[in-house]
Backbone and ligand atoms as CSV (ligand in chain L), in Angstrom:
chain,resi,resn,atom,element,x,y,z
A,1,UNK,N,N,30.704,-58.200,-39.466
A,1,UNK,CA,C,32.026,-58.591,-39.985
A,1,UNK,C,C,31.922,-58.931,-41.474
A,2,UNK,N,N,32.797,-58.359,-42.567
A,2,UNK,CA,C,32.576,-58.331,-43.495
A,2,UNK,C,C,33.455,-60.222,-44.312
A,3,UNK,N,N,32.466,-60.390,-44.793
A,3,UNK,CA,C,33.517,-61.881,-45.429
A,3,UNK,C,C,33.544,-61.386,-47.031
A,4,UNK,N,N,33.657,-60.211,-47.441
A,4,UNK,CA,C,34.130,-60.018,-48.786
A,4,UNK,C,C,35.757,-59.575,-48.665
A,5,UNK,N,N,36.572,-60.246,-49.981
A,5,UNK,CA,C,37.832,-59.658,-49.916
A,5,UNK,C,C,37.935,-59.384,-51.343
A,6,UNK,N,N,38.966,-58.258,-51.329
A,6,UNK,CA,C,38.959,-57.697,-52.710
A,6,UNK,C,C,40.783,-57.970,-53.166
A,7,UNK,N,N,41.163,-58.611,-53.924
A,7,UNK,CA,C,42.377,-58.706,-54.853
A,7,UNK,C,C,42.318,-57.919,-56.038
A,8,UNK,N,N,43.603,-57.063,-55.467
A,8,UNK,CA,C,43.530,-55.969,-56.573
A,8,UNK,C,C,44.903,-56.273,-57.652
A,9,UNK,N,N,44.750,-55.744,-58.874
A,9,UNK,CA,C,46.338,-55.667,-59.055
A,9,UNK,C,C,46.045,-55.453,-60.871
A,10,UNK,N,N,47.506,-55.658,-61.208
A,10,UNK,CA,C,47.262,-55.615,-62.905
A,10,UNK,C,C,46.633,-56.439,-63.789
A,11,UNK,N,N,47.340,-57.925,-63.453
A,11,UNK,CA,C,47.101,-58.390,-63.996
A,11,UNK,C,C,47.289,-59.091,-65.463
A,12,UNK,N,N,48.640,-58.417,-65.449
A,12,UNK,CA,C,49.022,-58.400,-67.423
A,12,UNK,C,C,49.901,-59.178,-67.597
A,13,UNK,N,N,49.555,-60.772,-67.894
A,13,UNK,CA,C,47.953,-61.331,-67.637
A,13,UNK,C,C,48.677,-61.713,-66.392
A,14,UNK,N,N,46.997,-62.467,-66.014
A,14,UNK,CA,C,47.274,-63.230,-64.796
A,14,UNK,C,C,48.426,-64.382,-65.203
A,15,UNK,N,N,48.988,-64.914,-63.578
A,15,UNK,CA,C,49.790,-65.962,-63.475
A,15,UNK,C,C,49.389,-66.940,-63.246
A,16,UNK,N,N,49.725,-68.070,-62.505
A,16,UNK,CA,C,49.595,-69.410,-61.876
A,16,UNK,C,C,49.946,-69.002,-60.401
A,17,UNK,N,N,50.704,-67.818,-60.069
A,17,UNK,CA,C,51.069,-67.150,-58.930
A,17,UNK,C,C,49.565,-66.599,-58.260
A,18,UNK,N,N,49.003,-65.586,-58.958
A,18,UNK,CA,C,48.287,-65.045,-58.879
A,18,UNK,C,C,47.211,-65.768,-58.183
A,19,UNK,N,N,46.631,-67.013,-59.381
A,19,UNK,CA,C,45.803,-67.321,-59.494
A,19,UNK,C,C,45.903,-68.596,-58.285
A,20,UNK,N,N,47.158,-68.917,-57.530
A,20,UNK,CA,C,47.281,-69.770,-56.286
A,20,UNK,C,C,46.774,-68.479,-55.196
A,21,UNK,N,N,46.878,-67.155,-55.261
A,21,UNK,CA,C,46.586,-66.283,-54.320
A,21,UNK,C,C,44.914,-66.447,-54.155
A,22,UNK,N,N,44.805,-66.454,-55.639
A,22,UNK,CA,C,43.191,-66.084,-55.554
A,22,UNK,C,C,42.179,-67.762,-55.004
A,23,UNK,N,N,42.654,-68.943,-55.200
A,23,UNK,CA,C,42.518,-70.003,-54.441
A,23,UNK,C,C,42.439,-69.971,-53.268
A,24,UNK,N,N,43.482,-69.281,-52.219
A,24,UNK,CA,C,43.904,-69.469,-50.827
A,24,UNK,C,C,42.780,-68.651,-50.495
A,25,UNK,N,N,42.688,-67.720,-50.992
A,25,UNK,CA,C,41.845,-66.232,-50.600
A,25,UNK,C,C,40.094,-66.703,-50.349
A,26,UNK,N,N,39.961,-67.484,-51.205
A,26,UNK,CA,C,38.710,-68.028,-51.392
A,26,UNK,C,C,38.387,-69.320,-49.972
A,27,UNK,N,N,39.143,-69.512,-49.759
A,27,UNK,CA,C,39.157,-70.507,-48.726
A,27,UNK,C,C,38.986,-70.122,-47.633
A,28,UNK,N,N,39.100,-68.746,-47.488
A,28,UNK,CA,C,39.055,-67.982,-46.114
A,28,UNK,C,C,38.137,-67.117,-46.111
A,29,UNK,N,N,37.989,-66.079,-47.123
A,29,UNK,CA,C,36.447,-65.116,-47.224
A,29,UNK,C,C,35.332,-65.652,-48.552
A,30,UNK,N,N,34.301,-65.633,-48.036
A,30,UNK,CA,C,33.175,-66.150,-48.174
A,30,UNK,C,C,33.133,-65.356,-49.844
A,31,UNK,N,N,33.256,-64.379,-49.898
A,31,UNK,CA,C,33.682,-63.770,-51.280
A,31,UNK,C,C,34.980,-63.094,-52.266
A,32,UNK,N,N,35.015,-63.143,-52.821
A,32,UNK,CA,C,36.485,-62.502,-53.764
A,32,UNK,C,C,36.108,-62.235,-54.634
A,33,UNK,N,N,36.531,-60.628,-54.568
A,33,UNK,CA,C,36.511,-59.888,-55.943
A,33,UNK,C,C,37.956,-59.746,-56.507
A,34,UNK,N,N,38.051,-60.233,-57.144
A,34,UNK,CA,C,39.498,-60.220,-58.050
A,34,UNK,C,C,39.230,-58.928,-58.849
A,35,UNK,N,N,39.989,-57.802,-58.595
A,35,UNK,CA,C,39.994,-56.374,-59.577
A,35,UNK,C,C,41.042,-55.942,-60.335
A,36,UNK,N,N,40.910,-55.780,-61.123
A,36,UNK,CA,C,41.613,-55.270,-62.131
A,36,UNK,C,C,41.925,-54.009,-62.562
A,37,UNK,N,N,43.040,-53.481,-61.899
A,37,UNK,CA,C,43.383,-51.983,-61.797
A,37,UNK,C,C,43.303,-51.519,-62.836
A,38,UNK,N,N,42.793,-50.512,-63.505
A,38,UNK,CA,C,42.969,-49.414,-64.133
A,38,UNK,C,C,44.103,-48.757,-63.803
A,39,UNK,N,N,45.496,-48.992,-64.466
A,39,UNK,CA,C,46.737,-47.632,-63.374
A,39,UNK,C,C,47.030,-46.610,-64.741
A,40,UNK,N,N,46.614,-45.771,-65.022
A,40,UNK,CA,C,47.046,-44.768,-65.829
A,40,UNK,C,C,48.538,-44.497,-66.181
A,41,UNK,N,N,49.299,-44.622,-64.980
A,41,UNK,CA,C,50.612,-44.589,-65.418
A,41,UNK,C,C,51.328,-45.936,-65.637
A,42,UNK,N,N,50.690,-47.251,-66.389
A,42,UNK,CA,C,51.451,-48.326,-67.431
A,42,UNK,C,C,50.873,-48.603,-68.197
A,43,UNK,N,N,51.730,-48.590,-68.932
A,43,UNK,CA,C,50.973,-48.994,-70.303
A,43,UNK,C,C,51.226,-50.823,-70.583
A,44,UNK,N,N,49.930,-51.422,-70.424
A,44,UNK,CA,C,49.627,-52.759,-70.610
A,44,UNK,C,C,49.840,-53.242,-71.454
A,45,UNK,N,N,50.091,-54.559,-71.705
A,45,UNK,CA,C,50.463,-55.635,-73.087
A,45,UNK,C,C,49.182,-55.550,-73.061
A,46,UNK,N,N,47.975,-56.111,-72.232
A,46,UNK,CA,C,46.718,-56.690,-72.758
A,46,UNK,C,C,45.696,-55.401,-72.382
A,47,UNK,N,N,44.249,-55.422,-72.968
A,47,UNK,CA,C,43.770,-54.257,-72.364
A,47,UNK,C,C,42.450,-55.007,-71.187
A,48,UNK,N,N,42.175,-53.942,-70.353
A,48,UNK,CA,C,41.333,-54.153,-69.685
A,48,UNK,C,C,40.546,-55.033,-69.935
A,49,UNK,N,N,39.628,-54.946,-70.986
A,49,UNK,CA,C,38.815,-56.230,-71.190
A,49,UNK,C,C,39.550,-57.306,-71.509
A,50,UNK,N,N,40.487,-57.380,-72.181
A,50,UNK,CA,C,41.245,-58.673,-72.302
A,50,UNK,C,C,41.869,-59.196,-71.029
A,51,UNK,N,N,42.248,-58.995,-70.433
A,51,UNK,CA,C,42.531,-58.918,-68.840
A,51,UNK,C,C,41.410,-59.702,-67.646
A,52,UNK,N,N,40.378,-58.804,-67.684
A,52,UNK,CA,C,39.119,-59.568,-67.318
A,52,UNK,C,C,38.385,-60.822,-67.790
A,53,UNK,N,N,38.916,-60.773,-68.584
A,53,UNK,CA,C,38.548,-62.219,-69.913
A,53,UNK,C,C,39.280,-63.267,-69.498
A,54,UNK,N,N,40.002,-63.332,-69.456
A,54,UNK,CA,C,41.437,-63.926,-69.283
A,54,UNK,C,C,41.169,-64.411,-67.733
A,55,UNK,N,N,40.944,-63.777,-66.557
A,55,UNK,CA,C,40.849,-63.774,-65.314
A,55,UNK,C,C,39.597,-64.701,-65.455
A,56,UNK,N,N,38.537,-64.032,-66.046
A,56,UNK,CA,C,37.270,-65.021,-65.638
A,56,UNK,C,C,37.073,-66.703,-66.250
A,57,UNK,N,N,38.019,-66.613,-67.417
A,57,UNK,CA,C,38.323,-68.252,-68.260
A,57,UNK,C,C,38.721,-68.483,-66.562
A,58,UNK,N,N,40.302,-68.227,-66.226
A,58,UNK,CA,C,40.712,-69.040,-65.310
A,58,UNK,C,C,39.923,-69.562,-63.986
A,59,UNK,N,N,39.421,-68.564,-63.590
A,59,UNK,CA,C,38.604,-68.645,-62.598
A,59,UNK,C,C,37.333,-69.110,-62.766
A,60,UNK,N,N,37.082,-69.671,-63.570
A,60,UNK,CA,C,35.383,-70.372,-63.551
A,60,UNK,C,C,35.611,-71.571,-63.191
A,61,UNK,N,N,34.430,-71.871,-62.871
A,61,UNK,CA,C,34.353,-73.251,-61.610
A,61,UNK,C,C,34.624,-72.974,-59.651
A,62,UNK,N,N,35.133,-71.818,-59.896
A,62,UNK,CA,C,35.887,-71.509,-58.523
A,62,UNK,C,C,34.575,-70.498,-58.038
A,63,UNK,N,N,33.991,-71.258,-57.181
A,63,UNK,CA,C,32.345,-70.845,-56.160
A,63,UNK,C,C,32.902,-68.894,-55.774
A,64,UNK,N,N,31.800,-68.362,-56.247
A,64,UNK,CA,C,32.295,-67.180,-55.431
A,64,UNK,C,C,33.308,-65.977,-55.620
A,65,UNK,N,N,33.701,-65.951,-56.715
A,65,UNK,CA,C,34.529,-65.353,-57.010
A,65,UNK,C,C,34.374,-64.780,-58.399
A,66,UNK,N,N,34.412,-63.050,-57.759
A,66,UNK,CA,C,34.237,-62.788,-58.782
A,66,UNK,C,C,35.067,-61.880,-59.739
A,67,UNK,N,N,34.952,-61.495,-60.671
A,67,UNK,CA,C,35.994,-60.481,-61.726
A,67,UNK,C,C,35.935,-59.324,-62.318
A,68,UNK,N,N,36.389,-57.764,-62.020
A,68,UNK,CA,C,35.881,-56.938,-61.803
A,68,UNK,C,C,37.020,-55.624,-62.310
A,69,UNK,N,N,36.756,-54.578,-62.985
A,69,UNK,CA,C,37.625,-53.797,-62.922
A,69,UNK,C,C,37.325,-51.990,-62.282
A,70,UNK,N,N,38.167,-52.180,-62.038
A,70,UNK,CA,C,38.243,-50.855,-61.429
A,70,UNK,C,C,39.563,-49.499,-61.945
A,71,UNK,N,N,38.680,-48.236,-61.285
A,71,UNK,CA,C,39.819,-47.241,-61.384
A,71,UNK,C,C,39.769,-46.324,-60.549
A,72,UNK,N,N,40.679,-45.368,-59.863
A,72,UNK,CA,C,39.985,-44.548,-58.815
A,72,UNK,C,C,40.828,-45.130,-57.367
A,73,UNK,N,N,40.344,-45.048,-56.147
A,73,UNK,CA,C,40.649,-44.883,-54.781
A,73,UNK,C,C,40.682,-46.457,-54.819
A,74,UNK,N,N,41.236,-47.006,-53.939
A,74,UNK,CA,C,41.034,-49.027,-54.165
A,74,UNK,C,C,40.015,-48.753,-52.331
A,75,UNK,N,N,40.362,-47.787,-51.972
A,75,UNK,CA,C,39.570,-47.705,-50.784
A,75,UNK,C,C,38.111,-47.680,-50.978
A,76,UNK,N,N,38.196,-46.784,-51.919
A,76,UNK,CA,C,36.742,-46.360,-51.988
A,76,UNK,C,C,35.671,-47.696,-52.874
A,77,UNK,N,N,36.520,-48.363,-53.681
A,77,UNK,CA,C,36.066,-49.224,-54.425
A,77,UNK,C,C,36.199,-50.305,-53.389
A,78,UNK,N,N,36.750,-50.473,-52.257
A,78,UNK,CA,C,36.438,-51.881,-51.341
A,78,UNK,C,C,34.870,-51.323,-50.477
A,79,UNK,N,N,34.883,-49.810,-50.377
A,79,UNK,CA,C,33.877,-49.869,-49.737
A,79,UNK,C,C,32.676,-50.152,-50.297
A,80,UNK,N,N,32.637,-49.846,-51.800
A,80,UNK,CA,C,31.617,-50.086,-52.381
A,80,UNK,C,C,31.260,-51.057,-52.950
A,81,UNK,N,N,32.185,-52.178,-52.559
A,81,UNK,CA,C,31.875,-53.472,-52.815
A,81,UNK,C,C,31.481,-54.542,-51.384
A,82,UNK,N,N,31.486,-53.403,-50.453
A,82,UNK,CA,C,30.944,-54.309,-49.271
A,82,UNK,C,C,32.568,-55.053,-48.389
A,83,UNK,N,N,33.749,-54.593,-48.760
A,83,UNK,CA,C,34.569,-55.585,-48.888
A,83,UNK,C,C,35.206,-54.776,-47.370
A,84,UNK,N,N,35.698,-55.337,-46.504
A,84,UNK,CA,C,36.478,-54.609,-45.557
A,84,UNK,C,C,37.965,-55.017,-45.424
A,85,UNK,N,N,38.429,-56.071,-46.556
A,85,UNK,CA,C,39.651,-57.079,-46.742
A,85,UNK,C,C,40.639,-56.349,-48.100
A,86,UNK,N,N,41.462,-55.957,-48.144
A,86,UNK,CA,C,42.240,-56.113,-49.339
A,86,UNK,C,C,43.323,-57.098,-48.956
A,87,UNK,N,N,43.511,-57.771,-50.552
A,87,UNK,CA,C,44.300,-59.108,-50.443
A,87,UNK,C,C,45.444,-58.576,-51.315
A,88,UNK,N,N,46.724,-59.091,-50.628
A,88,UNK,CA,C,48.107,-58.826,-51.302
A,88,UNK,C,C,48.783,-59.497,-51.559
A,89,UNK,N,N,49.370,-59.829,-52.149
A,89,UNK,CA,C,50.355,-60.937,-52.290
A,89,UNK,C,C,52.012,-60.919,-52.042
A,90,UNK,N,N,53.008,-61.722,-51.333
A,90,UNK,CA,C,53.902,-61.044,-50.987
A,90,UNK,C,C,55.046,-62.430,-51.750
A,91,UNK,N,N,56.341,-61.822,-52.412
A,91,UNK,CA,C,56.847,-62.639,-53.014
A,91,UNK,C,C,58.340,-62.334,-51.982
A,92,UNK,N,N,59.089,-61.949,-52.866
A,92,UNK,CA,C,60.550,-61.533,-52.187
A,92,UNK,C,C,60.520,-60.197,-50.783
A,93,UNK,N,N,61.229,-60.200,-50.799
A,93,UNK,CA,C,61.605,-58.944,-49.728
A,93,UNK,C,C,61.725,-57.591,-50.712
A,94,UNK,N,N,61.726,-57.840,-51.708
A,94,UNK,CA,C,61.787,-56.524,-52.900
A,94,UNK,C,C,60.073,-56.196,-53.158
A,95,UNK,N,N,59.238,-56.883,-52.584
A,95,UNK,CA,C,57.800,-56.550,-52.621
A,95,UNK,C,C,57.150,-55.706,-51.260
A,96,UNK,N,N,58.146,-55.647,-50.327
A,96,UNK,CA,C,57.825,-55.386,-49.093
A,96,UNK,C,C,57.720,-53.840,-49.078
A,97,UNK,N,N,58.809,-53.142,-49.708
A,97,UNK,CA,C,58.682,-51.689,-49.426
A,97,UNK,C,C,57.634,-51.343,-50.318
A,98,UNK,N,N,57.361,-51.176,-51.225
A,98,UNK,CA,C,56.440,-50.776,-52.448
A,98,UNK,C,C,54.657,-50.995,-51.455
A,99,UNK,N,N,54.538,-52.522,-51.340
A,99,UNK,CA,C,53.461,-53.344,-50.488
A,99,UNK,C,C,53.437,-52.321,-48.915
A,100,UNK,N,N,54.409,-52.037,-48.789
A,100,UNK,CA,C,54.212,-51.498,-47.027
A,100,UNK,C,C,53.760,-50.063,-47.222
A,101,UNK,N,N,54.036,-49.333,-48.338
A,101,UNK,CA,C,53.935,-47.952,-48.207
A,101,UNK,C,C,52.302,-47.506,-48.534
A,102,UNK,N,N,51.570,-48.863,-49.925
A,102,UNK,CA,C,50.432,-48.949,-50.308
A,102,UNK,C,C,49.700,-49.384,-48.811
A,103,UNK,N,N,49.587,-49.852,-48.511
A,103,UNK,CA,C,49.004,-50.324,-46.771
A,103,UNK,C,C,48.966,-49.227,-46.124
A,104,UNK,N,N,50.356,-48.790,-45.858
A,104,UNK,CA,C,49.818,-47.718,-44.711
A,104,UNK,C,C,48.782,-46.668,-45.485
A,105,UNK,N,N,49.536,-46.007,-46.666
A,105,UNK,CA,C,48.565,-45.335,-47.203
A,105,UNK,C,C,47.235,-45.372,-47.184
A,106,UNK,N,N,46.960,-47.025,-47.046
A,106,UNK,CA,C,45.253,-46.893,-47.377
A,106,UNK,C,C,44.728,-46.842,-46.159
A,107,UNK,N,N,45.506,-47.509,-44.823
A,107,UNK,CA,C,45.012,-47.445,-43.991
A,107,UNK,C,C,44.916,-45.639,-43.794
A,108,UNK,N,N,45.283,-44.982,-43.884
A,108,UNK,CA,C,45.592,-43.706,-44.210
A,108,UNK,C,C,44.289,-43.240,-44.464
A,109,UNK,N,N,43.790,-43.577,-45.851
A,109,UNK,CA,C,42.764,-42.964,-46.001
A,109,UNK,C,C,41.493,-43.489,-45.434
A,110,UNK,N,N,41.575,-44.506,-44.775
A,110,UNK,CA,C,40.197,-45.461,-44.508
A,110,UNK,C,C,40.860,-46.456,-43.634
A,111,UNK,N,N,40.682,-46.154,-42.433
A,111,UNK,CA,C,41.127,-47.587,-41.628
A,111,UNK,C,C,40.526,-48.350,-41.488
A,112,UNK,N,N,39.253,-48.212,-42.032
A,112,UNK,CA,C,38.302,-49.562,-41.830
A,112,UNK,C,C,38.406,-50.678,-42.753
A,113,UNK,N,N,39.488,-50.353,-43.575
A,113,UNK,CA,C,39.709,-51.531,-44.322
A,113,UNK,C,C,41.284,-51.677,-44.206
A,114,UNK,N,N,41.134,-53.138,-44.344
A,114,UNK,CA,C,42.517,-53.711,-43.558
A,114,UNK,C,C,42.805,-54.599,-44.998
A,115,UNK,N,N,44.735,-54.364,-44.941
A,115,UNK,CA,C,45.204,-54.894,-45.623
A,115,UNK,C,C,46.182,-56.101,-45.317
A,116,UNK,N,N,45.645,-56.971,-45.817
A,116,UNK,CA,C,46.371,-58.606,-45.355
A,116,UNK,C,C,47.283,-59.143,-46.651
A,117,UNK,N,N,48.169,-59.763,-46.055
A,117,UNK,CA,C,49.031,-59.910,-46.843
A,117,UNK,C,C,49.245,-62.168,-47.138
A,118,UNK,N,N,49.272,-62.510,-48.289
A,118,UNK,CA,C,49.404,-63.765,-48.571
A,118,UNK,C,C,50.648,-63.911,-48.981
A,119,UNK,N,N,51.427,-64.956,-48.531
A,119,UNK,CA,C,52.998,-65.656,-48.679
A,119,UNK,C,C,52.820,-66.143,-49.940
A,120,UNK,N,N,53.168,-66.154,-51.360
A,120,UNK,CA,C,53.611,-66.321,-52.105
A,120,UNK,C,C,53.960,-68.441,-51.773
A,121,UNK,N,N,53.375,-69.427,-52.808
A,121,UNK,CA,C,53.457,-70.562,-52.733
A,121,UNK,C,C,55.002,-70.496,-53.602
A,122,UNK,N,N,55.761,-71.332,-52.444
A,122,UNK,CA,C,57.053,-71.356,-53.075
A,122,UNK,C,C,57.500,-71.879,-54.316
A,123,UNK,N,N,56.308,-72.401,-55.049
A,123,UNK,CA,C,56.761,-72.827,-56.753
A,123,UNK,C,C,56.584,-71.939,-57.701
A,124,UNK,N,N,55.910,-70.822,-57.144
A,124,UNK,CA,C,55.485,-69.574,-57.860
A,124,UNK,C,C,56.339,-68.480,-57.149
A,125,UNK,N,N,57.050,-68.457,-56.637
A,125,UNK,CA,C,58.014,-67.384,-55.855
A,125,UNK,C,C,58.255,-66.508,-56.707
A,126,UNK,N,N,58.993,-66.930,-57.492
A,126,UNK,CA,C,59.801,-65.829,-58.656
A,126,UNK,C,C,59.133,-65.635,-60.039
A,127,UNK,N,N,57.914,-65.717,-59.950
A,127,UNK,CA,C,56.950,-65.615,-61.077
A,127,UNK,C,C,56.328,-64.164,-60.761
A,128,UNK,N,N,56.458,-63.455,-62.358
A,128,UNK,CA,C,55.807,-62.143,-62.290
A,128,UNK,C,C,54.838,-61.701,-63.649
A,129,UNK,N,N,54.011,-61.384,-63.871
A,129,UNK,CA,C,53.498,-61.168,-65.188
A,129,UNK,C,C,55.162,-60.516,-66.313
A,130,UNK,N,N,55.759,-59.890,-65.694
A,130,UNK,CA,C,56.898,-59.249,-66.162
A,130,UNK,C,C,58.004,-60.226,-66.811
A,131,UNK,N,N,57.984,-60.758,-66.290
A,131,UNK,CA,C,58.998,-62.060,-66.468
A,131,UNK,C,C,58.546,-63.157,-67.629
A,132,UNK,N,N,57.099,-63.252,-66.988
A,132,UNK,CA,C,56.686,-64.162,-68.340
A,132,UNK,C,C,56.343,-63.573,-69.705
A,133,UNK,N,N,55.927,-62.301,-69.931
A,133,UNK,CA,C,56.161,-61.776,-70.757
A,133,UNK,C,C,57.427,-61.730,-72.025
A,134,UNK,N,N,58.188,-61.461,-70.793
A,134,UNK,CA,C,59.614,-61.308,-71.338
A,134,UNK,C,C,60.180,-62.684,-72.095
A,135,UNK,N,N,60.165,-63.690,-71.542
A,135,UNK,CA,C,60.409,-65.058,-71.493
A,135,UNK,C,C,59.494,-65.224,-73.160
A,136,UNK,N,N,58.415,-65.110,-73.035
A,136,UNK,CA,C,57.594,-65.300,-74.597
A,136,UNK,C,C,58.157,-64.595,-75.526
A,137,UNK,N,N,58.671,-63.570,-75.151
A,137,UNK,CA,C,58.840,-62.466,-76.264
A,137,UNK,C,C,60.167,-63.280,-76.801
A,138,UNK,N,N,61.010,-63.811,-75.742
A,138,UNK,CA,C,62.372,-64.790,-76.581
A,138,UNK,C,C,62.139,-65.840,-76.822
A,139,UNK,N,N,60.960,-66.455,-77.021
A,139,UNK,CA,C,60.428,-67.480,-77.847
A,139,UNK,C,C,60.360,-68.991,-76.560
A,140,UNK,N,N,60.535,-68.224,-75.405
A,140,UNK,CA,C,59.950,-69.186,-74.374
A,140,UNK,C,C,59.147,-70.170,-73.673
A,141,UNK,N,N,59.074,-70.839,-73.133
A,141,UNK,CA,C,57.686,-71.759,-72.645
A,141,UNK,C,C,57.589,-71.393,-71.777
A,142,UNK,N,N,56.140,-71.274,-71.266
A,142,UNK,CA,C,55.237,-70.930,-70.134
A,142,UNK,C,C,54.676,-71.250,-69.570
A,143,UNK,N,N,54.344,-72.795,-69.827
A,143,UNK,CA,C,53.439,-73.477,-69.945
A,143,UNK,C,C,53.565,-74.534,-68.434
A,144,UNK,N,N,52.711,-74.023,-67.679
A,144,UNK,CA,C,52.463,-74.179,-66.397
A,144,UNK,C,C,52.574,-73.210,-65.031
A,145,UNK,N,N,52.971,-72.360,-65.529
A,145,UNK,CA,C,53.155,-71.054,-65.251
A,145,UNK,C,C,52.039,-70.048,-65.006
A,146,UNK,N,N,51.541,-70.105,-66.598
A,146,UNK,CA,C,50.124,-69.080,-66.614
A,146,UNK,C,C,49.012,-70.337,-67.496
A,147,UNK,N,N,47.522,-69.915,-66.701
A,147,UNK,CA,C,46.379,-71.151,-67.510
A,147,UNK,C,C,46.639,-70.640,-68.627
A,148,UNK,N,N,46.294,-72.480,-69.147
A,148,UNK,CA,C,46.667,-72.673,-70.623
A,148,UNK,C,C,46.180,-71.641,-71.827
A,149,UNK,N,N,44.589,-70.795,-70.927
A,149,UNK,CA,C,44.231,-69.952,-72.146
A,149,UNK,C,C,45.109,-68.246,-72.490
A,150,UNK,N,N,46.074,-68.176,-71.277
A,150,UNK,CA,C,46.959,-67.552,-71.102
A,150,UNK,C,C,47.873,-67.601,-71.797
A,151,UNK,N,N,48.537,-68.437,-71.998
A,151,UNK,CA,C,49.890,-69.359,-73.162
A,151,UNK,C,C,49.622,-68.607,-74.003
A,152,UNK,N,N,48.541,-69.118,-74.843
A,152,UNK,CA,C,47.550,-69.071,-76.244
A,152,UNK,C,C,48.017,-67.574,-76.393
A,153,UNK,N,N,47.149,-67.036,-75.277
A,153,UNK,CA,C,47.281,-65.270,-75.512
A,153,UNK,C,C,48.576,-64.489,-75.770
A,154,UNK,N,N,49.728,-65.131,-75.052
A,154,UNK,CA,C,50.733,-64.430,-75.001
A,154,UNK,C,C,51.346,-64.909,-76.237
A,155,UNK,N,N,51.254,-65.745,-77.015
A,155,UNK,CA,C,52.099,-66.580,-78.086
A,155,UNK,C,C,51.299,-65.655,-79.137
A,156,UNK,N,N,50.327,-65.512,-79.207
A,156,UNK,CA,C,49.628,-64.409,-80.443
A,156,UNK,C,C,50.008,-62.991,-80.066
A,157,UNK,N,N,50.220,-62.775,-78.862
A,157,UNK,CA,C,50.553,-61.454,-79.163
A,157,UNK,C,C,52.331,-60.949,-78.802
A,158,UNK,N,N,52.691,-61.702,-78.618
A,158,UNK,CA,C,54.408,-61.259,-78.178
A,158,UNK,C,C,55.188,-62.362,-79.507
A,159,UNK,N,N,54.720,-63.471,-79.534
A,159,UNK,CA,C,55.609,-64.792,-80.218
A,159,UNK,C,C,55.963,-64.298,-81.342
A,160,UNK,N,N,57.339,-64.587,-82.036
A,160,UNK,CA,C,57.416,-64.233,-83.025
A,160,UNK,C,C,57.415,-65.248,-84.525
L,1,ADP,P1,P,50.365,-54.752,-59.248
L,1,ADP,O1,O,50.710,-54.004,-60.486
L,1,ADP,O2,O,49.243,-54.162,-58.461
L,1,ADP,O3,O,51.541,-55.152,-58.368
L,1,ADP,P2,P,50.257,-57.500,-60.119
L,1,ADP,O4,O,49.298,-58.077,-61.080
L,1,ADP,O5,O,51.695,-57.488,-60.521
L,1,ADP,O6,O,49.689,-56.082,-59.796
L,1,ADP,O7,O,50.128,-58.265,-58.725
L,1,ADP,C1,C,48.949,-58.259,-57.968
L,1,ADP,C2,C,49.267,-58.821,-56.599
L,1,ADP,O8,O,49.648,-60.174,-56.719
L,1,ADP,C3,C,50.431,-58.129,-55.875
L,1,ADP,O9,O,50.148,-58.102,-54.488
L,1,ADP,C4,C,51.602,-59.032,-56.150
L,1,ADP,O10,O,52.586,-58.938,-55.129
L,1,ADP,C5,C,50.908,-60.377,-56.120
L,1,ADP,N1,N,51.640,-61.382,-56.896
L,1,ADP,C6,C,52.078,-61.307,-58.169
L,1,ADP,N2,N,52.713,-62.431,-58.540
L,1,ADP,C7,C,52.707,-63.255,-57.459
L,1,ADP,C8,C,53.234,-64.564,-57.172
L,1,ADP,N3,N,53.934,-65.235,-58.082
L,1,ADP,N4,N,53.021,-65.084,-55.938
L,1,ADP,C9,C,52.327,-64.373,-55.014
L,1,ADP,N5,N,51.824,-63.137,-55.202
L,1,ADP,C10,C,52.002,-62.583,-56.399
């Protein structure tokens, strides 16, 4: 039985959403790879390495968990990380179709890896990298939202 789980996603940047997923996740499998999609079709505010940077500030101190990017099959990259778990995160009912079609799919290609889904902590419900973005770019506060070294990042690169 595999106790690795893999959290995949963008990431641009991480949230306080996110980063309550990647807490819960840890509490239950013995490992977490937090990954960082490569998706060819968006074009990112931050880049990959900045992304991973960003992920691993927040996440240090937190046993076990680690930070990782990827590109390619997410199947093939759970297998090769030992992982038999992908972790999802589920916010509104507007996450469900998009989330349900990626699942079956993967079960699709690989049923040996199973996709589980995490409830969204209701103070982070309506939090999206998208949103906070947006919110900075009109000269917004964020601040509790995304870790503090997050703020920093988005105020140098969106603030005007
Ligand atoms: P993607 O582009 O793969 O959707 P995201 O970085 O937007 O990547 O999200 C990664 C995962 O985290 C997704 O499963 C998403 O539903 C989940 N997620 C994002 N924000 C939140 C939040 N505020 N609460 C719970 N889950 C979230």
């Amino acid at each position: 039985m595999s106790k690795i789980a893999v959290y995949p996603g963008s990431f641009d940047p991480i949230t306080n959403g996110h980063l309550d997923i990647i807490k819960r996740t840890n509490r239950i499998f013995e490992n977490v790879v937090v990954a960082v999609f490569c998706n060819p079709n968006k074009t990112p505010l931050f880049s990959m390495e900045e992304r991973v940077e960003m992920l691993e500030e927040a996440v240090q101190g937190f046993e076990n968990v680690e930070v990782d990017a990827f590109e390619g099959l997410l199947t093939n990259y759970a297998r090769q990380k030992g992982a038999q778990v992908i972790v999802r995160g589920l916010r509104a009912v507007s996450d469900f179709e998009t989330e349900f079609q990626m699942a079956s799919m993967n079960n699709k290609l690989d049923s040996g890896v199973e996709t589980i889904f995490m409830m969204t902590n209701n103070r982070y419900a309506y939090l999206s990298s998208s949103i906070v973005k947006e919110v900075v770019e009109f000269g917004g506060c964020v601040q509790g939202l995304v870790p503090d070294n997050v703020v920093a990042k988005l105020e140098e690169r969106l603030g005007g």
